[in-house]
Each structure stands twice: as structure tokens, then as C-alpha cells.
C-alpha positions as CSV (number, residue, x, y, z in Angstrom):
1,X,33.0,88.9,-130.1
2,X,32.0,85.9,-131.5
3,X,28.9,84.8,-133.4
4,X,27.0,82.0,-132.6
5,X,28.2,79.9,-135.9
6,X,31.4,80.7,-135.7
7,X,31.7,79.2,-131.8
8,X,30.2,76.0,-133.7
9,X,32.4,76.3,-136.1
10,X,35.3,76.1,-133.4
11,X,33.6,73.7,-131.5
12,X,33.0,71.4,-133.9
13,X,37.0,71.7,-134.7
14,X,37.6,70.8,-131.4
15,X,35.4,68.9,-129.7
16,X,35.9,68.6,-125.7
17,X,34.7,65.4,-123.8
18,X,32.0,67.1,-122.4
19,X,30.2,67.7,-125.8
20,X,29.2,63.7,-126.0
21,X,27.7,63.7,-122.4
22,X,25.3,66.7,-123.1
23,X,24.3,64.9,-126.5
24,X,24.0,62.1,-124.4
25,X,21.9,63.6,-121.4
26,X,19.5,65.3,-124.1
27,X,18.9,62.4,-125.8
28,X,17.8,60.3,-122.6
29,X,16.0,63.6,-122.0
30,X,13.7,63.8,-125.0
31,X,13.2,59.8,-124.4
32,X,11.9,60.6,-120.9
33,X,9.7,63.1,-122.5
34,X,8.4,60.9,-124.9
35,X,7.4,58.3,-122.7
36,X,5.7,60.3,-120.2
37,X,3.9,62.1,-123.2
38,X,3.4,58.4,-123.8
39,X,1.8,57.3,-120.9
40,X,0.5,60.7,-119.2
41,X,-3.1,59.3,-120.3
42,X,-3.0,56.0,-118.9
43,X,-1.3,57.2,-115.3
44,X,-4.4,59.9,-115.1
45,X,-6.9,57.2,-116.4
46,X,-5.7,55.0,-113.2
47,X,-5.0,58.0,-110.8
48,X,-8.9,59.1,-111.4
49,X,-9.7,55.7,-111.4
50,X,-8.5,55.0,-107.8
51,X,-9.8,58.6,-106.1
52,X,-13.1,57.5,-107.6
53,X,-12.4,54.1,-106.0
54,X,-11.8,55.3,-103.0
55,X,-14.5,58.5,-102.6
56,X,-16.9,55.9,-103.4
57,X,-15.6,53.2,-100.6
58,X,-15.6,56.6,-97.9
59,X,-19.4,58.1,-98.8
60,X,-20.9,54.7,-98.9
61,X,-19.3,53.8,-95.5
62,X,-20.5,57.5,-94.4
63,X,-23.9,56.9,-95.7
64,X,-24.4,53.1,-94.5
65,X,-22.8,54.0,-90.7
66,X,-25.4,56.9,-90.5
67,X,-28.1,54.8,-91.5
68,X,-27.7,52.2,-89.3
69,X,-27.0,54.9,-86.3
70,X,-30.3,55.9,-87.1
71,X,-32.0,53.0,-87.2
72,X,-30.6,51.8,-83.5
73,X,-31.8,55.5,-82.1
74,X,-35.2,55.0,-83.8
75,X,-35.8,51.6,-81.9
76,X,-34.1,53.0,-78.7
77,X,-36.8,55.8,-79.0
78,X,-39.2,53.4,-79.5
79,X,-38.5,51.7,-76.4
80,X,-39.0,55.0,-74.6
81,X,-41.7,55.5,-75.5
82,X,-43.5,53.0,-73.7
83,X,-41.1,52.8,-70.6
84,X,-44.1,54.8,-68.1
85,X,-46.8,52.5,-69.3
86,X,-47.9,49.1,-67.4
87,X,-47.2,47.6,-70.7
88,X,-43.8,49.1,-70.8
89,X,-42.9,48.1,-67.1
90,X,-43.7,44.4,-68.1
91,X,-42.5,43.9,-70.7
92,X,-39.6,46.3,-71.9
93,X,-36.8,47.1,-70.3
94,X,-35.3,50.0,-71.5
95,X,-31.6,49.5,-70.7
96,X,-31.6,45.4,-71.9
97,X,-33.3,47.4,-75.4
98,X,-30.4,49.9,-75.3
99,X,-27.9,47.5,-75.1
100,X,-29.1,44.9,-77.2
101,X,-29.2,47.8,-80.2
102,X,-26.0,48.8,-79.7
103,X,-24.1,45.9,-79.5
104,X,-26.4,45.1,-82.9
105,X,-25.5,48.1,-84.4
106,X,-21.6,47.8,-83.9
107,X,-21.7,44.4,-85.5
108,X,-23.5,45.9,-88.2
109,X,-21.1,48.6,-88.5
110,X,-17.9,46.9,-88.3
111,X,-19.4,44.2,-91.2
112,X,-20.4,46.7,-93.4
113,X,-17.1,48.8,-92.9
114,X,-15.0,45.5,-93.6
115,X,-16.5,44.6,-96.5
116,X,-16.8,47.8,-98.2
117,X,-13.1,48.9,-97.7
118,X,-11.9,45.6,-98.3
119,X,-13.7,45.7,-101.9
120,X,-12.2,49.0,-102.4
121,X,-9.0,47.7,-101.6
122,X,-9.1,45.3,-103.6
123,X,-10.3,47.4,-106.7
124,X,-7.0,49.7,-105.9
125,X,-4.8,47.0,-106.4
126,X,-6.4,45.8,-109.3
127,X,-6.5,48.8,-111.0
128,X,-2.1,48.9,-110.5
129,X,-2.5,45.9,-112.7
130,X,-1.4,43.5,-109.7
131,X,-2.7,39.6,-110.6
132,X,-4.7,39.2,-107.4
133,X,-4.9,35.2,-107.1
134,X,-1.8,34.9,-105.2
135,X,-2.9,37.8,-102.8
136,X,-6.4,36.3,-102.3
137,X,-4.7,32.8,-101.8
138,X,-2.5,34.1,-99.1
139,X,-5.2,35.4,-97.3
140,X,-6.9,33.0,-97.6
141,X,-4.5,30.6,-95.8
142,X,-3.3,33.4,-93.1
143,X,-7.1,33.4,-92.5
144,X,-6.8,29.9,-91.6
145,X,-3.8,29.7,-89.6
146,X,-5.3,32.8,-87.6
147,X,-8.7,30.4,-87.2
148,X,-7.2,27.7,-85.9
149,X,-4.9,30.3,-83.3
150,X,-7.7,32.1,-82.2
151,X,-10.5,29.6,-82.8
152,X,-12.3,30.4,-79.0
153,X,-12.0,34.0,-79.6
154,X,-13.9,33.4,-82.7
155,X,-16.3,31.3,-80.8
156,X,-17.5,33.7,-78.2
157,X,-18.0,36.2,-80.7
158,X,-20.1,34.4,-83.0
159,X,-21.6,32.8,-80.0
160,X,-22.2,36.4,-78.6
161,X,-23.9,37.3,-81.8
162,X,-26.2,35.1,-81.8
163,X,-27.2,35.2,-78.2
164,X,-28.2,39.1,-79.0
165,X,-29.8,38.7,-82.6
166,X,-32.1,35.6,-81.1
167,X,-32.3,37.8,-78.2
168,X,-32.2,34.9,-75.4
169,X,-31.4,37.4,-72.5
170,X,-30.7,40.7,-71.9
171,X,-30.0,43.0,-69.0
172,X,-32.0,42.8,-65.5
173,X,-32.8,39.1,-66.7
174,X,-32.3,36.6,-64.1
175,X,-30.8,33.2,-66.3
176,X,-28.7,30.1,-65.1
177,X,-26.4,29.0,-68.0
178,X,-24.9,25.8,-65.8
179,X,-21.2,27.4,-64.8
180,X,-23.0,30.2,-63.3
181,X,-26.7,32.0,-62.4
182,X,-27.2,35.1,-61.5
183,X,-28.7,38.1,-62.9
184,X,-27.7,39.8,-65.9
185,X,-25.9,43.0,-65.7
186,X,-24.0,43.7,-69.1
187,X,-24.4,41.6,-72.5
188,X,-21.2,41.4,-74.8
189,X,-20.3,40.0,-77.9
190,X,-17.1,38.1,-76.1
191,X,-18.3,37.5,-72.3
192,X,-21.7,38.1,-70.5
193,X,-21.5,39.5,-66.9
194,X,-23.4,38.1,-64.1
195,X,-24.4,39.4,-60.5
196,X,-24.8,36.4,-58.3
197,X,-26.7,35.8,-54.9
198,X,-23.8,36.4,-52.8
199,X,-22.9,39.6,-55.1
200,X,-20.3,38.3,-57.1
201,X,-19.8,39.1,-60.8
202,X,-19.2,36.3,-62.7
203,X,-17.7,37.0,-66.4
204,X,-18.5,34.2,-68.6
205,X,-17.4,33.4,-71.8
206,X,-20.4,33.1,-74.2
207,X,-18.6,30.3,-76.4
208,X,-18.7,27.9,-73.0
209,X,-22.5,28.7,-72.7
210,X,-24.0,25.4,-73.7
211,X,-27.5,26.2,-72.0
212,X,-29.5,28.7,-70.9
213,X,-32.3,29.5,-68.5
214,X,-33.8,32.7,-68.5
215,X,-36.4,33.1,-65.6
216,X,-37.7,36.5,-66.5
217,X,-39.1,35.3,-69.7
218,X,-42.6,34.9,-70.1
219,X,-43.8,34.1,-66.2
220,X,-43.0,32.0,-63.4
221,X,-44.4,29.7,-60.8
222,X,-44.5,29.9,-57.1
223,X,-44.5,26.6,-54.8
224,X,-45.0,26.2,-51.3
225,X,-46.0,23.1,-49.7
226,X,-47.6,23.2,-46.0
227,X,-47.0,20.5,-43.8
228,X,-49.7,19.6,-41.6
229,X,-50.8,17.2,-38.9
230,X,-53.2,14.4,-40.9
231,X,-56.2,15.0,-38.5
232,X,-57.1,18.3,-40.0
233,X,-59.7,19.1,-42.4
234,X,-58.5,19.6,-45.7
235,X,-61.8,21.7,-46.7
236,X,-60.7,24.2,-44.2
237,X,-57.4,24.3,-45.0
238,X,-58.5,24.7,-48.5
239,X,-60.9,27.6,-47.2
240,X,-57.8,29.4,-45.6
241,X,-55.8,29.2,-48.3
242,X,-58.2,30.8,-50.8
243,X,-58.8,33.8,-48.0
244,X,-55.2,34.4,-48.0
245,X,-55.4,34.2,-51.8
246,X,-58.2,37.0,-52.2
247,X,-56.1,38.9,-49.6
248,X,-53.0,39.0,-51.2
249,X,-54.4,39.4,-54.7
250,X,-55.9,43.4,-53.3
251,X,-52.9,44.5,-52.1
252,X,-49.9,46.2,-53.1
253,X,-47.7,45.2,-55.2
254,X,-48.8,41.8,-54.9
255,X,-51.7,42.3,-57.4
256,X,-49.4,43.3,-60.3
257,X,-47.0,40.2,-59.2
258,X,-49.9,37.7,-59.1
259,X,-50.7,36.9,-62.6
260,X,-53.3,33.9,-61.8
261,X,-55.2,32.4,-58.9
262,X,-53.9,31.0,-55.7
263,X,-54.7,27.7,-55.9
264,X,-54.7,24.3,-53.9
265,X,-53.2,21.8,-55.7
266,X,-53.8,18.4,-53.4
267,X,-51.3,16.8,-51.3
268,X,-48.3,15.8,-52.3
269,X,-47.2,13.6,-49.6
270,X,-49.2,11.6,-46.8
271,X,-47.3,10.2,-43.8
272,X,-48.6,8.4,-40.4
273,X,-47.7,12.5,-38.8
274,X,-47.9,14.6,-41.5
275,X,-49.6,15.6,-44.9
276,X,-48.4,17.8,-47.6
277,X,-50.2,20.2,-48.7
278,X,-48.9,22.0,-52.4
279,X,-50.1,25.6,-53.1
280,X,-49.4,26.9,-56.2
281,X,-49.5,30.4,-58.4
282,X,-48.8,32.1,-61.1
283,X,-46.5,35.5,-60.8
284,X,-44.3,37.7,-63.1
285,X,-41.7,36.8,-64.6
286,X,-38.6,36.3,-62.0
287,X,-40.8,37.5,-59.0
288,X,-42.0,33.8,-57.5
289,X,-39.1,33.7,-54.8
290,X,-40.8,36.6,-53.3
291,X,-44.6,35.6,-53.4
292,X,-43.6,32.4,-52.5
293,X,-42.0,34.0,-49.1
294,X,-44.9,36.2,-48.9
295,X,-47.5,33.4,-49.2
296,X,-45.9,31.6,-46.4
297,X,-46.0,34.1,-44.1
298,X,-49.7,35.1,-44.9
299,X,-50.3,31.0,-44.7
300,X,-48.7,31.0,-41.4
301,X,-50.7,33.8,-39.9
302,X,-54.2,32.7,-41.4
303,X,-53.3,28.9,-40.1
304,X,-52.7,30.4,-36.3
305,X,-55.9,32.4,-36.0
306,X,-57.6,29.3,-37.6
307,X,-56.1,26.9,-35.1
308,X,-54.5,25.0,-37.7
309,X,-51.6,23.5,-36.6
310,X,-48.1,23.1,-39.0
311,X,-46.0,20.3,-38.0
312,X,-42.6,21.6,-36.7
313,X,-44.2,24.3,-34.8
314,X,-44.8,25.2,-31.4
315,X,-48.1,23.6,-29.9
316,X,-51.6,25.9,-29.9
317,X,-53.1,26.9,-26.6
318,X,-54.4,24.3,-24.7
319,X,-52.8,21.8,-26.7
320,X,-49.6,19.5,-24.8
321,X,-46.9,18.4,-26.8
322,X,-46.7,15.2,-27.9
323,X,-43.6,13.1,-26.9
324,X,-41.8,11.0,-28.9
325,X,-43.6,7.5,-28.7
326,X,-40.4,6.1,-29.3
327,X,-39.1,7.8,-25.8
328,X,-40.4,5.5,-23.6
329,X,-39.0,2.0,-25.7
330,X,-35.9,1.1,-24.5
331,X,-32.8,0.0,-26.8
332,X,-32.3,-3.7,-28.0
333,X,-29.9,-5.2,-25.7
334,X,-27.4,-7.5,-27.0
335,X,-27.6,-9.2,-23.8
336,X,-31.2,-10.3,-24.0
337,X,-30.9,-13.3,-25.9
338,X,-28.6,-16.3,-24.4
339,X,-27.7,-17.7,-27.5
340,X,-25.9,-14.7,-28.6
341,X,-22.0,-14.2,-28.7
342,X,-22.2,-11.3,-26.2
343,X,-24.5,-13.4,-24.0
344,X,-22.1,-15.8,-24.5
345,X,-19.0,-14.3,-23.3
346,X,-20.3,-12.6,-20.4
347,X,-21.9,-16.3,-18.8
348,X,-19.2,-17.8,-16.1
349,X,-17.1,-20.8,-17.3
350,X,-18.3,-24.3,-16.1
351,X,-16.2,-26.0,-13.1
352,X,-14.4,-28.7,-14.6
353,X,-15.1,-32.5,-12.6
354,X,-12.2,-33.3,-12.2
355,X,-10.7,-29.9,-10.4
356,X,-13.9,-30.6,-7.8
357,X,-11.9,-34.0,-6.6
């Protein structure tokens, strides 16, 4: 058996080609060694550095998104609150409410979410030591390019914004925005849907909305005018009127729709036949089409039983129909004057004197 020095010994006498590699391989080995023991403190230093980097980014987003969500329940709560009231019923409506928070508190979300892990991102890479001017220039032009490619994307959505943080419509509103009227039926940040007259929805993008009309703002105005024959007494008629006004302001659901006086405002228009007669009142908001149709048909009956007459429609009793005065004119004739070119024509030609001889 051989020692351990002695198997030196006889290596060192006779070194194989293998002996230089393992020096070798050992020697790149404690090197390795040496520069991880090296470095070991700065690679924990930027490995702690970037999970507290990143734990950070994730609890803040937690803790902003849940505030936010709470925020939009509270003032949906809010809403419910008052939605059996008569100040509820006028004046909130639960789902527009609803769906105005929610579309605000997405917005919200998705900003805050954006910038905070895009700051932590950012941080990250900084902390790897990576210069980030270039980066941030590069973005900056992609960011540019991707405007100018997606430009009316960008449009409807900040338009869409907008329209729900100034809070210029909302569901169950009736608006006309020019390309299309109708009443509103779902809010978006990118396209507003509207149900038209004939049923139709109509999807409209909120970056070609150049104007808008809500009528179920505030109140509206109902109009009818009366057309009468000129002989009647505009006392009575004004008499009528406010009868039919204390009538329609008793009953249901007209009393809640009516939010002023029926009034009289004068004539509007005063022919040889007929006079104008404006009535006017003040209703809820987007309710005038029907008072106006109800006041017209209260008008009409009142008018009857008072022996008013409306021009257009059928005579009282005891009263004939008047004719057309113009019934009884004949039609200019061409023929009538004998000067004229069709007077002219039709006249025989004169015998010449000489064809008589």
C-alpha cells in the first residue's frame, strides 16, 4: 500500500496531462468563489431591493383599488337611499348613478394601476443598473407613432371621460347630439348607445359628438297653439283654458308632471279665417310631449261643450258649413281679352280683296 506522499512523490516524477487541467479547473474554481464571495452583498442588496420594489407597487395597488371600490359603493348606496322618495324619483336615477360610478371608478382604477406599476417598473430596471434615457426616449416616440395610429380611439375615450366626469347625460336621459336623438340607454367611455323613436339603437361614437341636448335636465316646456275662427271671444277662450288648466293640475299623474301654471300666452298669428291661440306650461323634465297631447285633447273637449269652434273641424249643431268663397269665381280665361295671343289665334283670317273678284 501506498502512503499518500509517496503517490506525490510518484506523481510528481511523472506527471500525466491530466494533472495541469485539475490545477487549472481549481484555479478557475477558487476565482469563481472569490467573486461571488465578492459580490454576494451587492446581488442580495439589489435582489431585496427589487421584492421591496415590487411588494410595495402590489399593496399600494391593493390598497388604492379597494379604496376607490369603496368609494363608488358608498355613492351607489347613497343613491339608494333616496330612490322611494319624491325627491329621489325627480331627481336621481338610480341606474344613470350606477353607471356613471362605475365607468368613474374603472378610469380611476386603470390610472392608478398604470402609474403605480409603471413606476415600479421603472425602479426595477433602475435598480439592474440599466441607463434609462434611451428606454424613456423610445417610449416616448412609440407613444407618438401609436397617437397618431390610433388618434380617434384616443378621442372617444377622452371624450367619453369627460362626458361622465361633467356628467352631461346619463341613462333614461332623453338628448339629441345632431347625428342622432334618442334616449339614452348605456354611457361608455368609447361609444354612447341610443334608443330612437322608431326603436333603433344608435351606437355613437363620443369623439363625433360635437353638441349635445339633454331634455331631461332641469324642466321642459309644453306648446300647443289653438287655431280658432276670429269671431270668438278671446276672454272665453282664455276662461276655458284656465278650467282645463285647474282640471288637469288635480289629477293623476298630471299634477306631479305639471311643474307651473297653464297659461295663455296671446296669439301668435291673426289671419282673415283664423287666429292662433299659444298655450303654454311648465312640466318635468322630458315629459312635455305628453302634456302637450294631453292638453289638447282636454282643449278639444272643453272647446265642444263651450261651442267654440277650432278651424279644421267639423261644424257645431245648427251651424252650416261655409263654402269656399272662391267656389263660385270662375277661372281667368285666356280668351277674355282680344288683344291676347290666344284670342288672337283662335279669331278667323280676313278675306283677302282681291280673292272676292
Amino acid at each position: 500500500m501506498f502512503s499518500s506522499a509517496s503517490w506525490y512523490a510518484v506523481l510528481a516524477a511523472d506527471p500525466s496531462p491530466g494533472v495541469g487541467s485539475l490545477d487549472e479547473a481549481a484555479k478557475q474554481a477558487g476565482d469563481a468563489a472569490g467573486w461571488v464571495e465578492e459580490n454576494w452583498s451587492t446581488w442580495l442588496n439589489t435582489g431585496l431591493r427589487i421584492l421591496l420594489i415590487i411588494a410595495v407597487a402590489i399593496l399600494l395597488r391593493i390598497a388604492v383599488r379597494r379604496t376607490i371600490t369603496k368609494l363608488i359603493e358608498r355613492m351607489n348606496r347613497s343613491a339608494q337611499a333616496v330612490e322611494g322618495t319624491t325627491l329621489g324619483g325627480l331627481l336621481v336615477n338610480t341606474e344613470r348613478r350606477r353607471q356613471r360610478s362605475e365607468a368613474i371608478g374603472s378610469v380611476l382604477r386603470s390610472v392608478s394601476s398604470f402609474l403605480i406599476l409603471g413606476t415600479a417598473g421603472l425602479m426595477v430596471l433602475g435598480a439592474f443598473q440599466i441607463n434609462l434615457a434611451p428606454l424613456l426616449a423610445s417610449a416616448g416616440v412609440a407613444g407618438v407613432a401609436l397617437g397618431f395610429g390610433a388618434r380617434n380611439l384616443v378621442t372617444d375615450f377622452l371624450s367619453g371621460v369627460f362626458m361622465i366626469l361633467e356628467d352631461q347625460y346619463g341613462v333614461g336621459d332623453s338628448i339629441d347630439v345632431g347625428v342622432a336623438s334618442g334616449e339614452v340607454i348605456e354611457v361608455g367611455l368609447r361609444v354612447t348607445k341610443l334608443r330612437g323613436e322608431n326603436g333603433a339603437i344608435w351606437y355613437v361614437r363620443n369623439g363625433e359628438v360635437k353638441r349635445v341636448g339633454n331634455l331631461s335636465q332641469g324642466w321642459s316646456t309644453a306648446h300647443v297653439d289653438v287655431v280658432v275662427r276670429p269671431s270668438e271671444d278671446l276672454d272665453r277662450i282664455r276662461t276655458v283654458v284656465a278650467e282645463v288648466a285647474d282640471s288637469l293640475a288635480k289629477d293623476e299623474p298630471w299634477n306631479e308632471r305639471l311643474w307651473g301654471p297653464v297659461e295663455v300666452l296671446g296669439l301668435d298669428e291673426v289671419l282673415l279665417e283664423s287666429m292662433t291661440v299659444h298655450v303654454s306650461a311648465k312640466t318635468m323634465p322630458g315629459k312635455a310631449v305628453g302634456v302637450e297631447r294631453e292638453l289638447r285633447w282636454q282643449i278639444k273637449k272643453a272647446f265642444d261643450a263651450a261651442g267654440i269652434a277650432i278651424i279644421g273641424g267639423p261644424p257645431l249643431a245648427g251651424e252650416e258649413a261655409s263654402g269656399d268663397p272662391s267656389a263660385a269665381v270662375a277661372a281667368p280665361s285666356a280668351l277674355a281679352s282680344p288683344n291676347s295671343p290666344q284670342s288672337v289665334a283662335a279669331s278667323p283670317l280676313p278675306q283677302s280683296s282681291q280673292l272676292s273678284k
